[in-house]
FIGU-861056 format. One line per 2 residues: number of its first residue (from 1); for each residue y, z, x of N, C-alpha, C. Coordinates in steps of 0.02 Angstrom, whole numbers, padded with zeros to 5 digits, always signed. Each point is the difference from the previous one (the first is absolute). Layout:
BEGIN
NUM> Y:Z:X:Y:Z:X:Y:Z:X ~ ...
END
This chain:
BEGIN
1> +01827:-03208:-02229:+00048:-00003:+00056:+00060:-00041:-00021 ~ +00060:+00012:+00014:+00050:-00023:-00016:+00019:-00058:+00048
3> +00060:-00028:-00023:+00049:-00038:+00030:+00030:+00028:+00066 ~ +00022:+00053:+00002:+00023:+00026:+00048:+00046:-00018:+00057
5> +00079:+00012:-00046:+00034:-00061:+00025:+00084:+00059:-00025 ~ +00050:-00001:+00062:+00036:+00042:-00003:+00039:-00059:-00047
7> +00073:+00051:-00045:+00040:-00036:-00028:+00031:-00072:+00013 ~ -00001:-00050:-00023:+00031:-00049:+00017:-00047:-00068:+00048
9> -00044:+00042:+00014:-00052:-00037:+00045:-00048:-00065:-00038 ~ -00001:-00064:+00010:-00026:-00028:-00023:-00080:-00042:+00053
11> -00057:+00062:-00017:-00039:-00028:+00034:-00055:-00063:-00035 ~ -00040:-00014:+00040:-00040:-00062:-00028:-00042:+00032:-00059
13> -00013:+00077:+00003:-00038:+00023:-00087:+00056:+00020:-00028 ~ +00062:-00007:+00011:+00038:+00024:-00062:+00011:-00061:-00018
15> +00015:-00059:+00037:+00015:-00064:-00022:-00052:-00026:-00064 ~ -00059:+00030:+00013:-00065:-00029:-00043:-00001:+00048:-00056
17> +00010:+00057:+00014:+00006:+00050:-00062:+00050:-00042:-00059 ~ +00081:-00022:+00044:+00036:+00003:-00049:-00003:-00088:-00029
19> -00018:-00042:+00054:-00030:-00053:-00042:-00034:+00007:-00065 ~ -00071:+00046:-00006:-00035:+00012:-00027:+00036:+00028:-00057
21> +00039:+00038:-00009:+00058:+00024:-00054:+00011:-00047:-00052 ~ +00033:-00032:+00035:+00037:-00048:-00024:-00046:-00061:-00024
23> -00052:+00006:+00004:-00040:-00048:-00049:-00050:+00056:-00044 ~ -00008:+00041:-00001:-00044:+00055:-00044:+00036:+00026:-00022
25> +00052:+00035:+00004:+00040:+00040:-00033:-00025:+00077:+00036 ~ +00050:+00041:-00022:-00009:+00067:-00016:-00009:+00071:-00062
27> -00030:+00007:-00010:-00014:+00041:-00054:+00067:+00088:+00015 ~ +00017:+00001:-00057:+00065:+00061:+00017:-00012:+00051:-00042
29> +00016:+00067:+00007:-00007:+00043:-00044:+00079:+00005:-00057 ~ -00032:+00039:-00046:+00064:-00016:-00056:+00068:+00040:+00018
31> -00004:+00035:+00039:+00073:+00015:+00013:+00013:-00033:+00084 ~ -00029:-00043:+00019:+00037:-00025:+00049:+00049:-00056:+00000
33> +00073:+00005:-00006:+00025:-00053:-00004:+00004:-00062:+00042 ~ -00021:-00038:-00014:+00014:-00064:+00028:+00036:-00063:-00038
35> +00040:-00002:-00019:+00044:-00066:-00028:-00029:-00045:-00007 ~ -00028:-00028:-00089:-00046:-00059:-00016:+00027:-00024:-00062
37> +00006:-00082:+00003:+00026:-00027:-00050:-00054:-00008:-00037 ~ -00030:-00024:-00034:-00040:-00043:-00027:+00031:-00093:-00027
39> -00009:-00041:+00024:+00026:-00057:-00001:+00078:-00003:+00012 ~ +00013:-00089:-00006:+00073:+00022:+00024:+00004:-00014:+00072
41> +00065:-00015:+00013:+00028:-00028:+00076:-00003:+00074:+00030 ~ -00017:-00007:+00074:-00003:+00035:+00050:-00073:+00037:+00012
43> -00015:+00051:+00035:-00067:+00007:+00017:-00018:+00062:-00058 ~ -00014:-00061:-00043:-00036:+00020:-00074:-00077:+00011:+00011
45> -00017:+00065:-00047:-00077:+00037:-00002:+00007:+00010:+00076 ~ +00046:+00036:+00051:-00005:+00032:+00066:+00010:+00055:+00005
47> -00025:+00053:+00045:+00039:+00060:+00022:-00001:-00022:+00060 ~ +00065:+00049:+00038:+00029:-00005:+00067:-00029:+00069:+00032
49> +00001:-00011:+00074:-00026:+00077:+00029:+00014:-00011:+00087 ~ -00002:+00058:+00023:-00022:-00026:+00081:-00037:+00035:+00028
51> -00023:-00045:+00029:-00070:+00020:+00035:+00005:+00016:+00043 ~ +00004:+00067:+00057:-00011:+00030:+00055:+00091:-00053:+00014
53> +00040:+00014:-00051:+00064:-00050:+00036:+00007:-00063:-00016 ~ -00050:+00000:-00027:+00006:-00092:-00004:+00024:-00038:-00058
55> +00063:-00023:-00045:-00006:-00009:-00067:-00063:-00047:-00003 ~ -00027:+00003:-00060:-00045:-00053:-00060:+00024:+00018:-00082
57> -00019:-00064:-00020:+00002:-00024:-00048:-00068:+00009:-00014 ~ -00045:+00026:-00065:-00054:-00012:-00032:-00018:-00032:-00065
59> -00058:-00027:-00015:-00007:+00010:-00076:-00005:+00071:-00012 ~ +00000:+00012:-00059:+00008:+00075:-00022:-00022:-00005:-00080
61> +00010:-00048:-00033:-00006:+00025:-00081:-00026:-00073:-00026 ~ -00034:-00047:+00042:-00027:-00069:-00011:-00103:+00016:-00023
63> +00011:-00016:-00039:-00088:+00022:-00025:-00045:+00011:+00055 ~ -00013:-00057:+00030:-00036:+00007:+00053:+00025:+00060:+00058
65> +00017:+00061:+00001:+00015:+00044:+00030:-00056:+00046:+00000 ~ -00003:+00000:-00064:-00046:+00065:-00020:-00085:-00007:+00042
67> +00004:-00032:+00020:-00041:-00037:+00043:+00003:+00002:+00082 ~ +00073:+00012:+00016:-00018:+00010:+00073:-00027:+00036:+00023
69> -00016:-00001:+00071:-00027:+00085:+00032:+00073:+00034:+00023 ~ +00050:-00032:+00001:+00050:+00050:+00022:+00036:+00049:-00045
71> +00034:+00050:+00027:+00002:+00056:-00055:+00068:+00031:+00039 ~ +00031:+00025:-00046:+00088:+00058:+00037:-00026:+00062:-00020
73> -00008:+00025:+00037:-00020:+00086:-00027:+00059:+00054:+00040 ~ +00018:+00077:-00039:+00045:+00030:-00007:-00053:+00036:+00045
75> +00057:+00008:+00057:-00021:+00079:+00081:+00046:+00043:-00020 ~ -00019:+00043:+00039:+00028:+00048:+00024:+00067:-00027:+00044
77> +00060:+00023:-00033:+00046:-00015:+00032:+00036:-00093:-00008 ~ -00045:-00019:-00043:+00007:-00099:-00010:-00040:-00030:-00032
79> -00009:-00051:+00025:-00055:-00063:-00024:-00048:-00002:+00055 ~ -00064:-00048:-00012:-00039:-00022:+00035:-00033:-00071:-00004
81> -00018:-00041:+00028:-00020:-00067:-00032:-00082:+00009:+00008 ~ -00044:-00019:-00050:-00079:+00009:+00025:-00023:-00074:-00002
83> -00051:-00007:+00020:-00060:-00069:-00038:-00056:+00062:+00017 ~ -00031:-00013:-00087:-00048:+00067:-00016:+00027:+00052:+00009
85> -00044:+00040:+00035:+00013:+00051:+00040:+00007:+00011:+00050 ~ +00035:-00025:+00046:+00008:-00020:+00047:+00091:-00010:+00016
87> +00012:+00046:+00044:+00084:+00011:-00007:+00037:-00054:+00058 ~ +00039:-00070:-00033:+00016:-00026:+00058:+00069:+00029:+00024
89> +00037:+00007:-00041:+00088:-00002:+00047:+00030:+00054:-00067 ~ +00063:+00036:+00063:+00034:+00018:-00061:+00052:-00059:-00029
91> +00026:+00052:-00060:+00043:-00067:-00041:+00079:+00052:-00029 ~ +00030:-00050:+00006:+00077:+00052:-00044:+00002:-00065:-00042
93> +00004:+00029:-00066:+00025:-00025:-00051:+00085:+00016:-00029 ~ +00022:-00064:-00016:+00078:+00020:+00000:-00008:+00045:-00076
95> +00056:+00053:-00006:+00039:+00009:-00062:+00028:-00025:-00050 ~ +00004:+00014:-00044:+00048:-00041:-00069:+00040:+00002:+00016
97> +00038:-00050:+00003:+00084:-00012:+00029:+00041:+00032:-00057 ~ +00040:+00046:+00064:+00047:+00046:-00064:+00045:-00062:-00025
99> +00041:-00031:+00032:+00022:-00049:-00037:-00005:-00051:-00091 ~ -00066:+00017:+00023:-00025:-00026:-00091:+00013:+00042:-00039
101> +00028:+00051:+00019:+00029:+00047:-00070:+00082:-00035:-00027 ~ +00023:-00038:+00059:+00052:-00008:-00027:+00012:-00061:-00034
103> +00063:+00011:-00053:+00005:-00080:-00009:+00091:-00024:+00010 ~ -00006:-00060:-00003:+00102:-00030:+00003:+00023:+00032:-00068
105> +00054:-00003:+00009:+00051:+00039:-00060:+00021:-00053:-00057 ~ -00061:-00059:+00006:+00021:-00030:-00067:-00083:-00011:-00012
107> -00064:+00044:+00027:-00048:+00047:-00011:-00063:-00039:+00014 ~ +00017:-00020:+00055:-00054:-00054:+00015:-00061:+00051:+00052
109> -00045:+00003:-00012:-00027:+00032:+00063:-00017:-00017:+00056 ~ +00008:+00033:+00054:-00002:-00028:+00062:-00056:-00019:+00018
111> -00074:+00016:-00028:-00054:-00061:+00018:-00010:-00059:-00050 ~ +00071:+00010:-00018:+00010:-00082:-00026:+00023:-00042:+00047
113> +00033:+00033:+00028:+00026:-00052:+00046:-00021:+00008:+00091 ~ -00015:+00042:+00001:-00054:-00004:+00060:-00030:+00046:+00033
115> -00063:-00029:+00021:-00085:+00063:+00013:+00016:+00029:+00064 ~ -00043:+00034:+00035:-00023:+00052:+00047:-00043:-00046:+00013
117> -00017:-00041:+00066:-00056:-00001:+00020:-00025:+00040:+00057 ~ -00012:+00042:-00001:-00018:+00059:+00068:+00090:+00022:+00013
119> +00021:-00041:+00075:+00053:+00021:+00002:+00045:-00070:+00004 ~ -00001:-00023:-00049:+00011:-00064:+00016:+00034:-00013:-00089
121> +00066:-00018:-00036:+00026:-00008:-00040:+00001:-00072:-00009 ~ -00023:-00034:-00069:-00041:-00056:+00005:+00049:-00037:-00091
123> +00025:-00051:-00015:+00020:-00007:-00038:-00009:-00093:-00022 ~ -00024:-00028:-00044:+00018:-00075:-00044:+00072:-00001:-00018
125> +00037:-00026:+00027:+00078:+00010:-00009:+00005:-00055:-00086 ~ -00038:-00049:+00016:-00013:-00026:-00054:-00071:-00020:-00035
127> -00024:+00030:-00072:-00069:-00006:-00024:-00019:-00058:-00029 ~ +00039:-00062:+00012:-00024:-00055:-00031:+00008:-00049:+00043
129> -00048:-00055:-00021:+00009:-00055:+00062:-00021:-00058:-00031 ~ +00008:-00041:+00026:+00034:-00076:-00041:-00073:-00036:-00002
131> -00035:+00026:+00040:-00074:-00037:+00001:-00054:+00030:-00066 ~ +00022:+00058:-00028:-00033:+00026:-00046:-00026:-00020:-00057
133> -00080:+00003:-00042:+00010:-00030:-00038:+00004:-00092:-00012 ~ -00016:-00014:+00073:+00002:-00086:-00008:-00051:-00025:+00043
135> -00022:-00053:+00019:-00028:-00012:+00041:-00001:+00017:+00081 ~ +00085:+00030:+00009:-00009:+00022:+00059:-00013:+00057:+00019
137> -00025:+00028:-00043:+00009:+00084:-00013:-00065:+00009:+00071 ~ +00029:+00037:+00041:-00054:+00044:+00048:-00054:+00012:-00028
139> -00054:+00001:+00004:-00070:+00027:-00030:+00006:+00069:+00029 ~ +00006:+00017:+00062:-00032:+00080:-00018:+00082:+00037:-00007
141> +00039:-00013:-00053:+00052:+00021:+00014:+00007:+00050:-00080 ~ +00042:+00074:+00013:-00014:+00038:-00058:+00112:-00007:-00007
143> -00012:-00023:+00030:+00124:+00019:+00001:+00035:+00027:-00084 ~ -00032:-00036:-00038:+00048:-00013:-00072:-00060:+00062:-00030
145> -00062:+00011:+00024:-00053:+00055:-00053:+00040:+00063:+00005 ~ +00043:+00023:+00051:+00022:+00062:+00004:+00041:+00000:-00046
147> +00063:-00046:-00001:+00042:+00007:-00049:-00015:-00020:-00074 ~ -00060:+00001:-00009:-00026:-00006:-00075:-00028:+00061:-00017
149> -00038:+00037:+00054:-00028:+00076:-00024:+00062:+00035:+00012 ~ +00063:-00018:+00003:+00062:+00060:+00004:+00004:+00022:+00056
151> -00051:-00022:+00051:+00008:+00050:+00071:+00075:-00007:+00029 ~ +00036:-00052:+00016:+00061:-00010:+00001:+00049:-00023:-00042
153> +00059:-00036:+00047:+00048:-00049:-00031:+00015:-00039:+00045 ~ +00019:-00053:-00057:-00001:-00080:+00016:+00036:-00014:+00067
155> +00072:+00023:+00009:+00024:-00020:+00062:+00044:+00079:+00019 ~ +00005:+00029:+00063:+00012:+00041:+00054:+00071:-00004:+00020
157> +00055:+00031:-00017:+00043:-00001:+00014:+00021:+00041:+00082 ~ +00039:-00046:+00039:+00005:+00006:+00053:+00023:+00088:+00016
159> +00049:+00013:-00059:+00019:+00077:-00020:-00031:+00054:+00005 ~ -00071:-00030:-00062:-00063:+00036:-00015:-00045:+00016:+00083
161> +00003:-00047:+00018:-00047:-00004:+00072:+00013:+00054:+00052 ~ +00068:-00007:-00007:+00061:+00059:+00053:-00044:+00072:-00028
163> +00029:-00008:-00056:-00025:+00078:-00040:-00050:+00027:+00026 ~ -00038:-00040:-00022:-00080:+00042:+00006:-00029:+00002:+00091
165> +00026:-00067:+00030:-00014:+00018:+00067:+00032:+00073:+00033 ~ +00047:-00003:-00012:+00041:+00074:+00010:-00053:+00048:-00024
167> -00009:+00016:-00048:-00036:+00038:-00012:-00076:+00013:+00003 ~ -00038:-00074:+00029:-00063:+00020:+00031:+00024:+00030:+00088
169> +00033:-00037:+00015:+00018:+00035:+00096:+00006:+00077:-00032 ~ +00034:+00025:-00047:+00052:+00069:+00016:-00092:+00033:-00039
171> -00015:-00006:-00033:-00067:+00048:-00049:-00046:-00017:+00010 ~ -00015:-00053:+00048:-00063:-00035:+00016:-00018:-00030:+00092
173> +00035:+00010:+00022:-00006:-00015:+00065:-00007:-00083:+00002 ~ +00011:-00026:-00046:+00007:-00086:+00010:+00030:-00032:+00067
175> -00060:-00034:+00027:+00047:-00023:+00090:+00006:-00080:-00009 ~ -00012:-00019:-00050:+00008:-00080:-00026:-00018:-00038:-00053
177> +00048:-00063:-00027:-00017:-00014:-00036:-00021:-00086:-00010 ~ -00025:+00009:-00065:-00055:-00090:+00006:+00051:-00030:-00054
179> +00009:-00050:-00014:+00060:-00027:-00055:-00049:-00073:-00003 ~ -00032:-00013:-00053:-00028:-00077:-00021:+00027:+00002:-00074
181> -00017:-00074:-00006:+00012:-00036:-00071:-00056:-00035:-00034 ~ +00029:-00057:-00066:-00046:-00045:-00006:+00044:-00050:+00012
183> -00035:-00061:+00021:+00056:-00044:-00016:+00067:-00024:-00042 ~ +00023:-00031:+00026:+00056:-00012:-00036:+00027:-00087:-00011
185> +00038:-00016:-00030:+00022:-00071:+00001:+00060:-00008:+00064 ~ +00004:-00044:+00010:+00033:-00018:+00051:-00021:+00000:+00081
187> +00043:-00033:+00038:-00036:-00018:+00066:+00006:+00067:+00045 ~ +00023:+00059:-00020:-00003:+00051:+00047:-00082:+00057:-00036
189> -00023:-00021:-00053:-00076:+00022:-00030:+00018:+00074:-00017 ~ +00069:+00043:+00002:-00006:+00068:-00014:+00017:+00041:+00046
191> -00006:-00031:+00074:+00032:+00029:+00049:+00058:+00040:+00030 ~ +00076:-00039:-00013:+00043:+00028:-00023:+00027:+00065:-00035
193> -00055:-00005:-00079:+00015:+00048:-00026:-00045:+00078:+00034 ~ -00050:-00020:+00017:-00040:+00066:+00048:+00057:+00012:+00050
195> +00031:-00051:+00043:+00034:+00044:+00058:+00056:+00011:-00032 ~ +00037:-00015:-00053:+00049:+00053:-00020:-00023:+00069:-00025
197> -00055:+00011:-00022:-00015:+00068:+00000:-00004:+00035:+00054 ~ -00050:-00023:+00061:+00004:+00017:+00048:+00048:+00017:+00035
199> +00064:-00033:-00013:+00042:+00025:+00032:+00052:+00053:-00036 ~ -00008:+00000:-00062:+00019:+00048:-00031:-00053:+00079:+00023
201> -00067:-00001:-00001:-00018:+00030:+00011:-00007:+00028:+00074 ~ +00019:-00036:+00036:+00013:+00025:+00070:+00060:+00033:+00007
203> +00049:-00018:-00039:+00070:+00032:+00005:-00005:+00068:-00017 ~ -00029:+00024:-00056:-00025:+00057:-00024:-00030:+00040:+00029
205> -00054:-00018:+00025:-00051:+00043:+00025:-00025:+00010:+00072 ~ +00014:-00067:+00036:-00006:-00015:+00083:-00054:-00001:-00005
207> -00046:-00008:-00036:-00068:-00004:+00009:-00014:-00094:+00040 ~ -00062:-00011:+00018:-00004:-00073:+00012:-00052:-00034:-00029
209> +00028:-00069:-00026:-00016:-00029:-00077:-00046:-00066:+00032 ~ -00056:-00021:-00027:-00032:-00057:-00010:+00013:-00022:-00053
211> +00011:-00069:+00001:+00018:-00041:-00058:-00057:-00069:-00012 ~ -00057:-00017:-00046:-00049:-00029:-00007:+00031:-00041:-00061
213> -00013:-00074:+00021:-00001:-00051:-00056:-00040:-00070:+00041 ~ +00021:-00071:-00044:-00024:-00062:+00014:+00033:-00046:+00085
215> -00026:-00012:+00013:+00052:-00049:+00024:+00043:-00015:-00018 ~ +00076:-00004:+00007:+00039:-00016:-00022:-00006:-00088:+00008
217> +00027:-00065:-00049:+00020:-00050:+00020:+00026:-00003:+00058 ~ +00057:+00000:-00016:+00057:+00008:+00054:-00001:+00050:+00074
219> -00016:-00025:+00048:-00015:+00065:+00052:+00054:+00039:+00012 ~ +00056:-00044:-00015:+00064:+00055:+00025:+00000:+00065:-00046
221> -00009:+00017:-00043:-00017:+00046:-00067:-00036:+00044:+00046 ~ -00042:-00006:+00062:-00021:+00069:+00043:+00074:+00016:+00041
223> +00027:-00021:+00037:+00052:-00017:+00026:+00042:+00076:-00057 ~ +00021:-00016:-00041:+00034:+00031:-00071:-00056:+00065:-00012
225> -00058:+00000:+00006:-00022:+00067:-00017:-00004:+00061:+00058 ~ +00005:-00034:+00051:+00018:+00023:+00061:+00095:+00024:+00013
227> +00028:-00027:-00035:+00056:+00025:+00019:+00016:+00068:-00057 ~ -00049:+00001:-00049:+00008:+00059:-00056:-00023:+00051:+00030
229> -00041:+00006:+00067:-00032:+00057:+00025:-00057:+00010:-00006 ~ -00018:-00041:-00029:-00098:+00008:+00000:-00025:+00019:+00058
231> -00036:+00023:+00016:-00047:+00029:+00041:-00056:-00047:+00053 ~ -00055:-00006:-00054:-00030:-00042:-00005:-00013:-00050:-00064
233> -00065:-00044:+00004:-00018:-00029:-00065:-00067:-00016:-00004 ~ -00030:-00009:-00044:-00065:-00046:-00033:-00011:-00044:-00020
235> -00028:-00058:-00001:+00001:-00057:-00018:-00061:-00005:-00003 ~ -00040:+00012:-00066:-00078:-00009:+00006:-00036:-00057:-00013
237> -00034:-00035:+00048:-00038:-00079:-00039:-00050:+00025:-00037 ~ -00043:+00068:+00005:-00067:+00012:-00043:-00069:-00029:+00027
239> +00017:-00070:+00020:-00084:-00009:+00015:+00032:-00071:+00056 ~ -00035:+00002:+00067:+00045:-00034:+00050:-00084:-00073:-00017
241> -00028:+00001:-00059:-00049:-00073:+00005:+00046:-00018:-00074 ~ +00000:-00053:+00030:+00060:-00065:-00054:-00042:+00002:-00061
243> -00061:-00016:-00019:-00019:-00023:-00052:-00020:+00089:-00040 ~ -00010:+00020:+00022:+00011:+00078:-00007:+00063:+00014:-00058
245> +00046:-00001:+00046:+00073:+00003:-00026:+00009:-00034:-00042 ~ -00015:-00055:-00005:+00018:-00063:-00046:-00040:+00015:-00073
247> -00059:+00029:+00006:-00024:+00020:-00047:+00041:+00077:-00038 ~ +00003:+00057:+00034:+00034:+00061:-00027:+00057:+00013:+00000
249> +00064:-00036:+00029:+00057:-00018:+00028:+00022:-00057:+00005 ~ +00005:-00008:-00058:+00015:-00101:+00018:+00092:-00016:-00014
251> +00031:+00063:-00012:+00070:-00017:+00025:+00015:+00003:+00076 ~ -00039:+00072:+00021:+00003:+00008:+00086:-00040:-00063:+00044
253> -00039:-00038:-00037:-00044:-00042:+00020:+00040:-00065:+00012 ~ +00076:-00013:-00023:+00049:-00065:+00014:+00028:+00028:+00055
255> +00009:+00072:+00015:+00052:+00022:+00053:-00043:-00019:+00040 ~ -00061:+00011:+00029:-00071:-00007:+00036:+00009:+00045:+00054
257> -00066:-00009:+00039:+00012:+00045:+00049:+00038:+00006:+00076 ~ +00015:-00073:+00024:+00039:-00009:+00053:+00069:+00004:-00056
259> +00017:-00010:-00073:+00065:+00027:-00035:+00019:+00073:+00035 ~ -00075:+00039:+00006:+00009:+00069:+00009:+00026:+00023:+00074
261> -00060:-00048:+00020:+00013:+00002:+00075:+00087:-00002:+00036 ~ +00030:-00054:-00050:+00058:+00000:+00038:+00062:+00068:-00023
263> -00022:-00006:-00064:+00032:+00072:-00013:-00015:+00054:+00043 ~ -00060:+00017:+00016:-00020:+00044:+00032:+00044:+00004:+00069
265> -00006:-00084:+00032:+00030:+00010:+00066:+00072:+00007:+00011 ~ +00023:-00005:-00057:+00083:-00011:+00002:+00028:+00074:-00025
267> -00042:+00041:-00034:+00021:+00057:-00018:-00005:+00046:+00058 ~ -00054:+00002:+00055:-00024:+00019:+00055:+00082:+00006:+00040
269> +00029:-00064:+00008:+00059:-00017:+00037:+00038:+00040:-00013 ~ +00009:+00020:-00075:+00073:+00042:-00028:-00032:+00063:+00006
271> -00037:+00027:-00023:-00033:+00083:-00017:-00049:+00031:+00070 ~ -00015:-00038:+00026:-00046:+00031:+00067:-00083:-00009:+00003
273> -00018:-00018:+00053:-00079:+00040:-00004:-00022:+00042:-00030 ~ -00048:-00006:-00032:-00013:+00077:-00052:+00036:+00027:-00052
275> +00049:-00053:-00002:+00037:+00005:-00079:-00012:-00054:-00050 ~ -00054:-00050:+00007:-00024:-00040:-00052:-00085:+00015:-00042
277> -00008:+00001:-00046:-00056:+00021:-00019:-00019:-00060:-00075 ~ -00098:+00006:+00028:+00000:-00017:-00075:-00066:+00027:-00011
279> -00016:-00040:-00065:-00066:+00072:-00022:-00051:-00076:-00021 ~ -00061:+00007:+00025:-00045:-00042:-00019:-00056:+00014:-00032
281> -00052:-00026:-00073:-00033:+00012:-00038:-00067:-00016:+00017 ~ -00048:+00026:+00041:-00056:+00012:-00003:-00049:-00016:-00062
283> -00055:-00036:+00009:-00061:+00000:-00052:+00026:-00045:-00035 ~ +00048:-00035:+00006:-00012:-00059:-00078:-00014:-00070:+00011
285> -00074:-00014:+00044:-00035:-00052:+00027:+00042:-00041:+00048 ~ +00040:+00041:+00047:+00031:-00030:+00058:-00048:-00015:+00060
287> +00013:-00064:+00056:-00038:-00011:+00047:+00023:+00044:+00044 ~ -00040:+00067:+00036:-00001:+00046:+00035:+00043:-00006:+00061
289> -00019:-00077:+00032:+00023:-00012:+00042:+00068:-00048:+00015 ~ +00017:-00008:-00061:+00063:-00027:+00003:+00059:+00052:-00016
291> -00021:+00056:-00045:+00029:+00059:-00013:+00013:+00040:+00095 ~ -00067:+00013:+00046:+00006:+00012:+00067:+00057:-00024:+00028
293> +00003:-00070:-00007:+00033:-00044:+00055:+00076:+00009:+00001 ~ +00004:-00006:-00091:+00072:+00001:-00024:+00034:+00064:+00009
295> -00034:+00044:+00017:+00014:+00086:+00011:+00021:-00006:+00075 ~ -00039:-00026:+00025:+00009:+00000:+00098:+00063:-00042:+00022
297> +00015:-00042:-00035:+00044:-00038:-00004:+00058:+00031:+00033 ~ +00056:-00012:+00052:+00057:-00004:+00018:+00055:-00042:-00001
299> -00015:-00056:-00004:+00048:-00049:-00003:-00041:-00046:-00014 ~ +00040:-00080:-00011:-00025:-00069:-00005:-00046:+00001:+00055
301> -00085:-00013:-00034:-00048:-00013:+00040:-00036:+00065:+00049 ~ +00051:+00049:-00010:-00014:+00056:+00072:-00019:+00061:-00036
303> -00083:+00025:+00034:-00018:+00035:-00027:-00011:+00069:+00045 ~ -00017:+00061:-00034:-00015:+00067:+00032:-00091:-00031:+00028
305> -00011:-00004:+00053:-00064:-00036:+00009:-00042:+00087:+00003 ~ +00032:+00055:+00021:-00040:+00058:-00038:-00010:+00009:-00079
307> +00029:-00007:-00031:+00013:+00021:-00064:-00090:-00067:-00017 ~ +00017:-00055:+00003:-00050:-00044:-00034:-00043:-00061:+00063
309> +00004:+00017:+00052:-00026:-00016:+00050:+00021:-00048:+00025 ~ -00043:-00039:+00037:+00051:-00060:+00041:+00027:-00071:-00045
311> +00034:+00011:-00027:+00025:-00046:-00044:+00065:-00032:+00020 ~ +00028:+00000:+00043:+00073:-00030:+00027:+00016:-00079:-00022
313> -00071:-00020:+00029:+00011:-00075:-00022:-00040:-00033:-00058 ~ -00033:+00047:-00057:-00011:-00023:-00053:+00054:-00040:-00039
315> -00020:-00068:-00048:+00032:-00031:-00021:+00038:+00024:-00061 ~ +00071:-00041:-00022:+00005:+00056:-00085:-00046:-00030:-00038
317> -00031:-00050:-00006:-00052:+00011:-00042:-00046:+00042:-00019 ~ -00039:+00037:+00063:-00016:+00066:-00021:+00036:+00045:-00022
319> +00044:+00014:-00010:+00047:+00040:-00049:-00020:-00012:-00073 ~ -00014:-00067:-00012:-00009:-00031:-00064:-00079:-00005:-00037
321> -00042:+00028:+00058:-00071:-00028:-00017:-00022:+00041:-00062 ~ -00033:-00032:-00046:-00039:+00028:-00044:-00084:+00004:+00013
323> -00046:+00050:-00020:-00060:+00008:+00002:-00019:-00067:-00038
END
């Protein structure tokens, strides 16, 4: 018996199906395309798909796959998603972006300079970052492996960006795009240079641009990426338990997490509700419940008391507790 769940619908077994994905993987047949790096910045050893509507991200080509029970099998008329035999949801798998046939006229190719993720045009404006290579280097971080297997180049010209966005909207149906970096020196961390692409690339294409980097030092530097046209932004802490961070992230680990917090709230002011985002790292011996709390979180002290229960007047020390 299936999922049974019209397009777009996210019920409580598709929620568990696609949880379940995303830690087992999916097994694919050889002509189904799904877009997979193998190492390397961005969602490396993944394929992309959607499920009855829904984008995901999978493993796809990570050893332990061959091993799941889930499976993409070719219908009549499409795809299908199984565990066993057993048919849960349909699935559309995107196309090879015609775009990758092309390259700039001084012959760069255009998935050099930026991917297809489903429908979503996704680019490292810059492949190197100042933490690399040293003690501060991110642990689960792949940024500089791409540009050593040739997958790209080093830095993204605001020009280059125009180009190829143009040409994923016009051959690809592209309805937006992602613009991150690696760090950089100075008190604006790389920022700057993302929203001048962005706004180069908005001029071009009208598409609407997310722009992902550090905290900036300086807060006015959001102030400045906001007047380039950015969209939205990202500002990811990775793991919201301090000693966590401090261990796998120990440059993001001086910004800290009320560092984040205030970025977070001050970017909120300029870009809107629902235009700040960040992405947090699961499984690398974080306290469950400080990860909860810091998620429910709304402001200084004020929490979603649905999201992690009645917590309003918990102390910040629990924010801080270790097992």
């Amino acid at each position: 018996m299936g999922v049974a769940v019209g397009p777009g619908a996210m019920t409580p077994e598709l929620h568990s199906v696609l949880a379940d994905l995303q830690h087992l993987g999916v097994r694919t047949e050889p002509d189904a395309f799904t877009e997979s790096r193998s190492g390397g910045a961005g969602p490396s050893d993944a394929g992309m798909m959607w499920v009855e509507g829904i984008p995901i991200t999978f493993p796809q080509s990570s050893g332990f796959v061959s091993s799941s029970p889930f499976s993409i099998r070719k219908e009549e008329g499409g795809w299908g998603l199984y565990r066993q035999s057993e048919r849960l949801a349909a699935v559309t798998l995107p196309p090879k972006p015609r775009f990758y046939e092309l390259s700039t006229a001084d012959g760069v190719p255009y998935w050099k300079i930026a991917l297809l993720h489903l429908d979503s045009l996704a680019s490292t404006v810059i492949q190197t970052c100042v933490y690399w290579g040293n003690s501060d280097q991110c642990r689960f971080c792949g940024i500089e492996l791409s540009l050593e297997a040739g997958q790209t180049i080093a830095v993204k010209t605001p020009a280059q960006l125009a180009e190829v966005a143009v040409s994923a909207r016009d051959l690809d149906g592209v309805v937006d795009v992602t613009l991150t970096t690696g760090t950089t020196r100075g008190p604006d961390r790389g920022a700057l240079y993302v929203a001048r692409c962005a706004e180069a690339v908005k001029a071009a294409s009208g598409l609407p641009v997310q722009a992902q980097f550090e905290p900036p030092e300086d807060p006015s530097v959001l102030d400045r990426v906001k007047d380039h046209g950015v969209d939205s932004i990202g500002m990811h802490v990775e793991s919201f338990d301090p000693a966590v961070l401090a261990h796998v992230a120990p440059a993001k680990a001086r910004t800290g997490i009320e560092g984040y917090f205030h970025a977070w709230e001050r970017a909120v002011q300029l870009f809107g509700p629902g235009q700040v985002s960040t992405y947090v790292i699961l499984g690398m011996g974080e306290d469950p419940e400080v990860t909860a709390l810091a998620c429910a979180r709304r402001g200084p002290l004020q929490y979603d008391a649905d999201a992690a229960g009645n917590c309003a007047n918990l102390p910040r020390s629990t924010l801080e507790k270790r097992p």
